[in-house]
VMD Tcl script that builds the backbone (N, CA, C; Angstrom):
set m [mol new atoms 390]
animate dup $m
set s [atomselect $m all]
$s set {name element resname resid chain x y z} {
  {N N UNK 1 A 0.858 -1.168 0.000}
  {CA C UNK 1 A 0.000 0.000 0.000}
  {C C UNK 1 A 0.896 1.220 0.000}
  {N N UNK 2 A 0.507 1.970 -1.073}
  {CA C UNK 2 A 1.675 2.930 -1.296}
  {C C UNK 2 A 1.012 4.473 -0.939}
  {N N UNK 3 A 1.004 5.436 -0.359}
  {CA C UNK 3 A 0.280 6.571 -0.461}
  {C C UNK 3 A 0.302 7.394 -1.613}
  {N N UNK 4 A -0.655 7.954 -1.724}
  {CA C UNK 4 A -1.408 8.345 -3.048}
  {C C UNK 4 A -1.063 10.289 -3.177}
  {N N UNK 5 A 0.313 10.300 -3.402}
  {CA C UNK 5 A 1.030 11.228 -3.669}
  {C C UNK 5 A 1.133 12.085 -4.627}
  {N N UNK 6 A 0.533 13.608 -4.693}
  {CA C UNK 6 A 0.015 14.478 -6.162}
  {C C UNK 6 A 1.471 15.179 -6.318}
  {N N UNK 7 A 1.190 15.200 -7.452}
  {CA C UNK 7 A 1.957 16.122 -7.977}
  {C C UNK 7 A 3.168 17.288 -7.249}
  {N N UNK 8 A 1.630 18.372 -7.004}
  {CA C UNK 8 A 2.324 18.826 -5.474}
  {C C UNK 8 A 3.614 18.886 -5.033}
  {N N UNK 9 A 2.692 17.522 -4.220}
  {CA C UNK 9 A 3.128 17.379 -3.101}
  {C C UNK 9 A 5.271 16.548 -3.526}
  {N N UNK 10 A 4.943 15.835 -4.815}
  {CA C UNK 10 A 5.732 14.673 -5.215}
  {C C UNK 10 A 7.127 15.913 -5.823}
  {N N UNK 11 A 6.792 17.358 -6.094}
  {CA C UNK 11 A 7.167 18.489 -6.551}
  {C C UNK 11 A 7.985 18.996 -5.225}
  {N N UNK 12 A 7.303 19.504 -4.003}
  {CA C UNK 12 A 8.108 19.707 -2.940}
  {C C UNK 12 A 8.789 18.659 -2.836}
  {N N UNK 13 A 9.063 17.313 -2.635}
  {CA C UNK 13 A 9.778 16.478 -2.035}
  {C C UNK 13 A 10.864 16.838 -2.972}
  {N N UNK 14 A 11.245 16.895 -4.256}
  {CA C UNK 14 A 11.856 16.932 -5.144}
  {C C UNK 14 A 12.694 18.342 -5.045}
  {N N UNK 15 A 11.729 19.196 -4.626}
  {CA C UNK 15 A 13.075 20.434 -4.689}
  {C C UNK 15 A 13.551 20.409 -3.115}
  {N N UNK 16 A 13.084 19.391 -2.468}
  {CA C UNK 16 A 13.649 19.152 -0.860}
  {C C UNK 16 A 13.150 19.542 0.423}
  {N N UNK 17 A 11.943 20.334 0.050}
  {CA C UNK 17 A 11.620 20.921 1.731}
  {C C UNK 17 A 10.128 20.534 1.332}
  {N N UNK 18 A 9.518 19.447 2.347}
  {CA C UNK 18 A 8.260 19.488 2.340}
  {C C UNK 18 A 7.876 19.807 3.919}
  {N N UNK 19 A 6.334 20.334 3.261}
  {CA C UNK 19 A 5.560 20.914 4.354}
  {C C UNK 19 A 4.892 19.613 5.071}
  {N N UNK 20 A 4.851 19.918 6.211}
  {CA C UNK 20 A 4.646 18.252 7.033}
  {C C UNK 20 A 3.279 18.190 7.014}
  {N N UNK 21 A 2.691 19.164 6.991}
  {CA C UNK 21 A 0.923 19.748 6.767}
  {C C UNK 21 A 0.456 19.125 5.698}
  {N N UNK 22 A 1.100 19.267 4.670}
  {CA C UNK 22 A 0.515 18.922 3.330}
  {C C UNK 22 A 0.972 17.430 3.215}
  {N N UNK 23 A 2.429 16.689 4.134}
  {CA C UNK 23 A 2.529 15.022 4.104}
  {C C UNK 23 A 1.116 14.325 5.335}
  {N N UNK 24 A 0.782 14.918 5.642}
  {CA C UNK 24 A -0.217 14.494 7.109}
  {C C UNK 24 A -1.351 14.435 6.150}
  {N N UNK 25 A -2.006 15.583 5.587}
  {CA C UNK 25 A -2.849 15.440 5.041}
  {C C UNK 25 A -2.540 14.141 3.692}
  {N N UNK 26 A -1.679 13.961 2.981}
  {CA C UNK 26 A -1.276 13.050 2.097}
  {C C UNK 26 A -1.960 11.786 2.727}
  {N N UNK 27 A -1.144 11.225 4.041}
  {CA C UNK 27 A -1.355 10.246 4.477}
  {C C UNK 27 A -2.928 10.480 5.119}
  {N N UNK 28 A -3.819 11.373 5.456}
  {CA C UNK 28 A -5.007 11.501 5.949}
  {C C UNK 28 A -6.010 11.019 4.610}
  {N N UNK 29 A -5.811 11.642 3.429}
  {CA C UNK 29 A -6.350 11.042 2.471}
  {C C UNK 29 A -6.273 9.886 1.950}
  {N N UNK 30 A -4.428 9.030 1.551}
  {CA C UNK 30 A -4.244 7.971 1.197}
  {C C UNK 30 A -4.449 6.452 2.587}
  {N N UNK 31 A -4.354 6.921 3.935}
  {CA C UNK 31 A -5.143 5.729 4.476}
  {C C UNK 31 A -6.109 6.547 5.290}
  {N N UNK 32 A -7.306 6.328 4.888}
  {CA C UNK 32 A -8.335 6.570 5.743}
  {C C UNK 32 A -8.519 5.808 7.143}
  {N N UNK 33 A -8.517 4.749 6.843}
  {CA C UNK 33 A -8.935 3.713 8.190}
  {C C UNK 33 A -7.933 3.878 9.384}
  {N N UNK 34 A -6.666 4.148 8.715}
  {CA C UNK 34 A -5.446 4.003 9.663}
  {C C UNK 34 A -5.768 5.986 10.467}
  {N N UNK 35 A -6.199 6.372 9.573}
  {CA C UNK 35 A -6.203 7.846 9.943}
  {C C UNK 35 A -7.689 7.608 11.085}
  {N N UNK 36 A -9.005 7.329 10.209}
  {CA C UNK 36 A -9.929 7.421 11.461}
  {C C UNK 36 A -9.315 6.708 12.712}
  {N N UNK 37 A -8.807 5.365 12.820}
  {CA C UNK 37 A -8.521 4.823 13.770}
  {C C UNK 37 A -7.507 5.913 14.572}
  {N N UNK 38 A -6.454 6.493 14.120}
  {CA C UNK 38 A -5.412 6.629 15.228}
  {C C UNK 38 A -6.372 8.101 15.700}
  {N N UNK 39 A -7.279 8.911 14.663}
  {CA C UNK 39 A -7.999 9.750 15.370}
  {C C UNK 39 A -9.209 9.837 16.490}
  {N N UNK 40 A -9.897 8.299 16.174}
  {CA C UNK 40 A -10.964 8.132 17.170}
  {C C UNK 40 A -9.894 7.687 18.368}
  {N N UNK 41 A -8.611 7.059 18.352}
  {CA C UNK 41 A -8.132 6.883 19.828}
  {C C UNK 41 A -7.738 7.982 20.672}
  {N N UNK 42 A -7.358 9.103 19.507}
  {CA C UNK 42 A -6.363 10.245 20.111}
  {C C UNK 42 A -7.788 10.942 20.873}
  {N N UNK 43 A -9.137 11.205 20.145}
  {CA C UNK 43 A -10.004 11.994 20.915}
  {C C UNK 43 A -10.701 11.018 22.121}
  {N N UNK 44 A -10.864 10.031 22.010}
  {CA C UNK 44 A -11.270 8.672 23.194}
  {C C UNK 44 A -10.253 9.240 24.583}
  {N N UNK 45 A -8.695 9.436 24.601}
  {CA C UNK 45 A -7.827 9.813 25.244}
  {C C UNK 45 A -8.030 10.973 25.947}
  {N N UNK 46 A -8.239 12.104 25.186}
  {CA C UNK 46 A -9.050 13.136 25.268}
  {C C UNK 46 A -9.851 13.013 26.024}
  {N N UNK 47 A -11.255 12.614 25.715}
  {CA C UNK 47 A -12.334 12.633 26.338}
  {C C UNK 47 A -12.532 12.170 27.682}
  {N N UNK 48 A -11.552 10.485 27.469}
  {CA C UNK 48 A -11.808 9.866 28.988}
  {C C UNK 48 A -10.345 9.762 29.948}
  {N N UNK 49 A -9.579 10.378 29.055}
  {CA C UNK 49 A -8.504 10.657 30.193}
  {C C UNK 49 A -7.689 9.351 30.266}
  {N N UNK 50 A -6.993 8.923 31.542}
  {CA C UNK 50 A -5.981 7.629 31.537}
  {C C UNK 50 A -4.965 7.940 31.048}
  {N N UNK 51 A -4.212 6.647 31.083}
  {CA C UNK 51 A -2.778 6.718 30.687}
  {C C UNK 51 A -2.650 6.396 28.792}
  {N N UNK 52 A -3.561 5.746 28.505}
  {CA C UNK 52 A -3.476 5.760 27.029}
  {C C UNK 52 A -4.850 4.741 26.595}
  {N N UNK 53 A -5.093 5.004 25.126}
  {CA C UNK 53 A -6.476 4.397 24.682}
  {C C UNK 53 A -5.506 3.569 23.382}
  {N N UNK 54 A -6.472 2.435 23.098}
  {CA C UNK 54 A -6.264 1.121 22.386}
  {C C UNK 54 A -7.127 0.717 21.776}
  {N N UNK 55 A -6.783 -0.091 20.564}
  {CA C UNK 55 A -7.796 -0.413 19.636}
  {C C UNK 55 A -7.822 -2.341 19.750}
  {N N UNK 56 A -8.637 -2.251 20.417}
  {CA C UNK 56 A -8.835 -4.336 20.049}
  {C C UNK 56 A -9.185 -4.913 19.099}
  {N N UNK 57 A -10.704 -4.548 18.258}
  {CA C UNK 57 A -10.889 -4.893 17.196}
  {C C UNK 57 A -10.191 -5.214 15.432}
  {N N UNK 58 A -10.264 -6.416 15.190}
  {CA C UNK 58 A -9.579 -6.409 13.927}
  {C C UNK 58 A -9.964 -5.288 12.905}
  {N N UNK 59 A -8.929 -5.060 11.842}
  {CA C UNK 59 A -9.812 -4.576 11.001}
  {C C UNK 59 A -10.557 -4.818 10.021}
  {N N UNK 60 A -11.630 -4.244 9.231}
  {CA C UNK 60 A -12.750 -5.241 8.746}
  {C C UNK 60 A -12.339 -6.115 7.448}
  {N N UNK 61 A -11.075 -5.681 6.906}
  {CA C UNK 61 A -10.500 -6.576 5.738}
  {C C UNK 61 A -9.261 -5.994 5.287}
  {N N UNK 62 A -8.508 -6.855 4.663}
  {CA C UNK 62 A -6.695 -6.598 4.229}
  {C C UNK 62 A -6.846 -5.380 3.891}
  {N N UNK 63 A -7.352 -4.554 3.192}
  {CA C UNK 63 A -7.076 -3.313 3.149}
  {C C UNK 63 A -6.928 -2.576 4.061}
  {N N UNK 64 A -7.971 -2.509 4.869}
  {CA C UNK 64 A -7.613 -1.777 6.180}
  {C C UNK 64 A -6.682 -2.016 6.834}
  {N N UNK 65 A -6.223 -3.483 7.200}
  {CA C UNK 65 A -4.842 -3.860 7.967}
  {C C UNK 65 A -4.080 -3.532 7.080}
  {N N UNK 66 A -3.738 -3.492 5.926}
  {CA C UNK 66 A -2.764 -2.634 5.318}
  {C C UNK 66 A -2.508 -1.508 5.335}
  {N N UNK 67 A -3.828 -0.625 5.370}
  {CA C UNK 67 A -3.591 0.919 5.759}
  {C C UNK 67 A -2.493 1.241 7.014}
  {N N UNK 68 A -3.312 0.261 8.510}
  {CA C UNK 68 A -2.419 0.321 9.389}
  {C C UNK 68 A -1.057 -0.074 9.704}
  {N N UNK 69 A -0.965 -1.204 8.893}
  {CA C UNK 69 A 0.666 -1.164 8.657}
  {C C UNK 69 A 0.998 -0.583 8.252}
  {N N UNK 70 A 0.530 -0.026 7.145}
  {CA C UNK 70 A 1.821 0.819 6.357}
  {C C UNK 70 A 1.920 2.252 7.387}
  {N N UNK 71 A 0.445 2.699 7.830}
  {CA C UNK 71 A 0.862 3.644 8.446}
  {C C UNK 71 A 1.813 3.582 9.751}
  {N N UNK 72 A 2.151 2.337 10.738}
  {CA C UNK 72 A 2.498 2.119 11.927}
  {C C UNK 72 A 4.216 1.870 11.630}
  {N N UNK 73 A 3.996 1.233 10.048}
  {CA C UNK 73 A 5.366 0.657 10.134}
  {C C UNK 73 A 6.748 1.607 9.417}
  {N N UNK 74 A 5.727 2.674 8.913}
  {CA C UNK 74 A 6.506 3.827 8.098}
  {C C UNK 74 A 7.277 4.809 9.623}
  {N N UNK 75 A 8.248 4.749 9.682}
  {CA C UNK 75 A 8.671 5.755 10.425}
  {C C UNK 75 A 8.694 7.313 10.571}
  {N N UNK 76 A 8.690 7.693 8.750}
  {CA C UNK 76 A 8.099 9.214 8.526}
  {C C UNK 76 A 6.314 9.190 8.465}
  {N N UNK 77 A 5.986 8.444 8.363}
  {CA C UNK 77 A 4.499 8.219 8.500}
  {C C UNK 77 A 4.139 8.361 10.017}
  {N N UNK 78 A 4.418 7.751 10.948}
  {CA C UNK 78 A 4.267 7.497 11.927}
  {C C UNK 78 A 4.860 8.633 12.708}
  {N N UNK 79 A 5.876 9.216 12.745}
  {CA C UNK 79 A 6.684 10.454 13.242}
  {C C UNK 79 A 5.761 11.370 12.894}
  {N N UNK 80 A 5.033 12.001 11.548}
  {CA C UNK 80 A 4.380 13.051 11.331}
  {C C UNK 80 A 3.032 13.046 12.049}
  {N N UNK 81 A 2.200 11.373 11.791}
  {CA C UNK 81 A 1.278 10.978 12.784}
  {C C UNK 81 A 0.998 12.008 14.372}
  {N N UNK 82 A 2.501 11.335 14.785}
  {CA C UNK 82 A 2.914 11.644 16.689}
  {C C UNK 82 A 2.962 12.826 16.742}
  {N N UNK 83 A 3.401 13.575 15.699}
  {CA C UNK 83 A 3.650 15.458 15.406}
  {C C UNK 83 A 1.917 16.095 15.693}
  {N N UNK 84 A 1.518 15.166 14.660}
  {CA C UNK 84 A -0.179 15.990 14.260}
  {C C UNK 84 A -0.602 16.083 15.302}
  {N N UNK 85 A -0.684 14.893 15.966}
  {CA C UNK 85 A -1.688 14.449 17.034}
  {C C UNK 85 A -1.473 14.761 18.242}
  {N N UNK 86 A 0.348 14.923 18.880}
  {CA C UNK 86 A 0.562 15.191 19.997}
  {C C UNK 86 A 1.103 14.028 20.895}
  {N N UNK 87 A 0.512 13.130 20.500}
  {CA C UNK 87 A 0.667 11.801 20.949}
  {C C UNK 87 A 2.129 10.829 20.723}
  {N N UNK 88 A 2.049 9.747 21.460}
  {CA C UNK 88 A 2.762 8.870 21.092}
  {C C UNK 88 A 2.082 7.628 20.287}
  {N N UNK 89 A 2.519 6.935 19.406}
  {CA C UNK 89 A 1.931 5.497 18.841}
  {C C UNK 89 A 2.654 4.470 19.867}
  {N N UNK 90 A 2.002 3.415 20.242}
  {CA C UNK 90 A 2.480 2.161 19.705}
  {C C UNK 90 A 1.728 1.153 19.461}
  {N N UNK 91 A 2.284 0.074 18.783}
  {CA C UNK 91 A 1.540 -1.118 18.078}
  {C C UNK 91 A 2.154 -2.113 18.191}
  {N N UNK 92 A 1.057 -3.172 18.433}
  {CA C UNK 92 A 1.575 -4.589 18.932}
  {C C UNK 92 A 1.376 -5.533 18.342}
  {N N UNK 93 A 0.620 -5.760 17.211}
  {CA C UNK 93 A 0.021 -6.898 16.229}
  {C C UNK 93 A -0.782 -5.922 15.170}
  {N N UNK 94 A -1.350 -6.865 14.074}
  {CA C UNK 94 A -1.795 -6.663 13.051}
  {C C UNK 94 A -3.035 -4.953 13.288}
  {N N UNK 95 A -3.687 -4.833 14.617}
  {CA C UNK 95 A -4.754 -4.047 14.967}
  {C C UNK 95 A -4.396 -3.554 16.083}
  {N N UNK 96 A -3.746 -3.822 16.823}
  {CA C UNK 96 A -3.645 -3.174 17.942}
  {C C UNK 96 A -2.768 -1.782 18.264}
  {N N UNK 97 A -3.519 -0.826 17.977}
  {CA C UNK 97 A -2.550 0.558 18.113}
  {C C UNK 97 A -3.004 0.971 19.317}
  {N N UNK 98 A -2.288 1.758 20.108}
  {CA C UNK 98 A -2.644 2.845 21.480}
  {C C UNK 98 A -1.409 4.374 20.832}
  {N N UNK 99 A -2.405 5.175 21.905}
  {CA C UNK 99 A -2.242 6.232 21.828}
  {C C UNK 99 A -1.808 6.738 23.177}
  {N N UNK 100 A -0.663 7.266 23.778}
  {CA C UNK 100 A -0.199 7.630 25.299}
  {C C UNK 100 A -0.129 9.053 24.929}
  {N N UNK 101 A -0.258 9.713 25.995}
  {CA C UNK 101 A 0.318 11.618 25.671}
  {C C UNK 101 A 1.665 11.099 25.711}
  {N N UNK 102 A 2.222 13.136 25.537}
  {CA C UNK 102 A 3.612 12.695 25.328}
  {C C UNK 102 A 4.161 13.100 27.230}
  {N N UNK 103 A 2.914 13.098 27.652}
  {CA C UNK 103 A 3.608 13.498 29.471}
  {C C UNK 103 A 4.448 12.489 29.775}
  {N N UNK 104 A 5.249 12.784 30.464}
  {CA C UNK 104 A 6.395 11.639 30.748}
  {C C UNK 104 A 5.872 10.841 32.043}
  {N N UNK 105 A 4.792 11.168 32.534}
  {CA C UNK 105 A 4.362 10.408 33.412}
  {C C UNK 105 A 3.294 9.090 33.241}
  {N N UNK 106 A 3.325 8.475 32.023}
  {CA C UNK 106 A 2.867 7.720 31.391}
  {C C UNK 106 A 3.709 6.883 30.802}
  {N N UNK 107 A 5.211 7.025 30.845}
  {CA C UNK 107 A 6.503 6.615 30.025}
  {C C UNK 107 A 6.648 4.849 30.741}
  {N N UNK 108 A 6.352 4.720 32.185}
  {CA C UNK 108 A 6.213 3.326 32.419}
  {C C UNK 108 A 4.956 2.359 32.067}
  {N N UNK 109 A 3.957 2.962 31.807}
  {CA C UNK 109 A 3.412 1.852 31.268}
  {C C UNK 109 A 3.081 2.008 29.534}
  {N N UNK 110 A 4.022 3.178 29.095}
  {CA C UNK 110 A 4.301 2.593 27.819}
  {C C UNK 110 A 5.336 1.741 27.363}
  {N N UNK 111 A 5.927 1.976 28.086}
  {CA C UNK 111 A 7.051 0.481 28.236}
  {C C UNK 111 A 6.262 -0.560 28.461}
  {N N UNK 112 A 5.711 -0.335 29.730}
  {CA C UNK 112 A 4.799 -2.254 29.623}
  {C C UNK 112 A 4.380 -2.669 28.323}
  {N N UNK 113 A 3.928 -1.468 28.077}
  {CA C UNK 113 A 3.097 -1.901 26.690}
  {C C UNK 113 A 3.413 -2.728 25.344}
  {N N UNK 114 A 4.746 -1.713 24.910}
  {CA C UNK 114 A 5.804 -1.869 24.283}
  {C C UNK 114 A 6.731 -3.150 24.747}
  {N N UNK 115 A 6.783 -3.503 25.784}
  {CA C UNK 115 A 7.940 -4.776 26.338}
  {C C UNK 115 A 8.226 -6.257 25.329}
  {N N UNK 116 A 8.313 -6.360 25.807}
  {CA C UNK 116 A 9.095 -8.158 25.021}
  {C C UNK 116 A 7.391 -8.707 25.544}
  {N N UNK 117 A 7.493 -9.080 27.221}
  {CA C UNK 117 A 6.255 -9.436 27.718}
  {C C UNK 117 A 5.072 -9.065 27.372}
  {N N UNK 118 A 4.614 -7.607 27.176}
  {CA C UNK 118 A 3.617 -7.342 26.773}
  {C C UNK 118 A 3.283 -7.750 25.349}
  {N N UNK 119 A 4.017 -7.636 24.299}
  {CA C UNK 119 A 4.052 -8.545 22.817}
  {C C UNK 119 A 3.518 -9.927 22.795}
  {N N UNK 120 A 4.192 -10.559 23.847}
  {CA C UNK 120 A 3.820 -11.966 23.681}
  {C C UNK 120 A 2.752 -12.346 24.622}
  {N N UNK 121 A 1.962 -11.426 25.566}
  {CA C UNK 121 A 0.923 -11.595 26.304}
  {C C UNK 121 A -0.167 -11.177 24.983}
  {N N UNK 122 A -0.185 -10.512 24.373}
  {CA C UNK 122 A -1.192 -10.162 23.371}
  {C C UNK 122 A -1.448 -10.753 22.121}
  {N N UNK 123 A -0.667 -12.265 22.378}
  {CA C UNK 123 A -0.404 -13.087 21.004}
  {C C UNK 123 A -1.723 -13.874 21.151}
  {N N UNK 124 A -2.181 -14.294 19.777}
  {CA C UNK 124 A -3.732 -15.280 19.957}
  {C C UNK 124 A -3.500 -16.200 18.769}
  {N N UNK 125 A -4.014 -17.340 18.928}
  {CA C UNK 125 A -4.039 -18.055 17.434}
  {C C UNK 125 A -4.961 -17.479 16.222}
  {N N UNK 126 A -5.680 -16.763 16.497}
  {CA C UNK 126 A -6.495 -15.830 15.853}
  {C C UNK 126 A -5.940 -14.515 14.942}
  {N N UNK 127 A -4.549 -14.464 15.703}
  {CA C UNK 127 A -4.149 -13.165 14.976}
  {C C UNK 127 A -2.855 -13.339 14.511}
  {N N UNK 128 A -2.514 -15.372 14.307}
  {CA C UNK 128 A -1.356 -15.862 13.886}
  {C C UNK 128 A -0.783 -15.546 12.318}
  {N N UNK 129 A -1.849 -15.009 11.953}
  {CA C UNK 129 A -1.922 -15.099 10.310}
  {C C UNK 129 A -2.296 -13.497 9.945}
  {N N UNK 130 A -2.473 -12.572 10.596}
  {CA C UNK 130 A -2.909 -10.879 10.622}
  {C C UNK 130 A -1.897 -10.665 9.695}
}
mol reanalyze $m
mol bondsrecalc $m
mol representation Tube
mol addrep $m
């Protein structure tokens, strides 16, 4: 899944300085699902507070889990993501994204989250093949 890059935008990259506004929006248009998702967690966070909000549900078909990979696994994707939003990502399997602020008083149980242990506590035969 490749993002769906105009002219533009494919024009700034080329003479070297792109606007991170106009790559956010890129990726807001080219994955939708990955975009509603990391936005319904970031305002869920918002709304109900805690140390960070999470997504359990699969997504409804390969496209969508592709959106989210590509968006989780891109590092400039994912960096501009954490910029927009304020937030931190992380992701643990095929669907599972959370959203932590960037307060540092949340930094230990994003580690849990993130851990060796926490990875392999969230493993299912169900999501052997995601």
């Amino acid at each position: 899944m490749s993002l769906d890059v105009s002219p533009a935008l494919l024009e700034q990259a080329e003479r070297g300085e792109v606007d991170e506004a106009d790559f956010v929006d890129c990726v807001r248009t080219s994955l939708p699902y990955a975009w509603e998702m990391i936005s319904s967690l970031v305002d869920r966070l918002k709304v109900e507070g805690g140390q960070f909000a999470d997504n359990r549900t699969p997504p409804p078909d390969e496209q969508a889990r592709g959106q989210l990979l590509r968006a989780l696994a891109s590092d400039a994707i994912r960096g501009a993501l954490q910029r927009h939003f304020g937030v931190r990502l992380a992701f643990q399997n095929c669907h599972r994204v959370a959203v932590f602020p960037t307060d540092p008083s949340v930094d230990e149980r994003l580690a849990r989250f993130t851990s060796i242990r926490g990875q392999l506590l969230n493993q299912s035969p169900e999501l052997r093949d995601c």
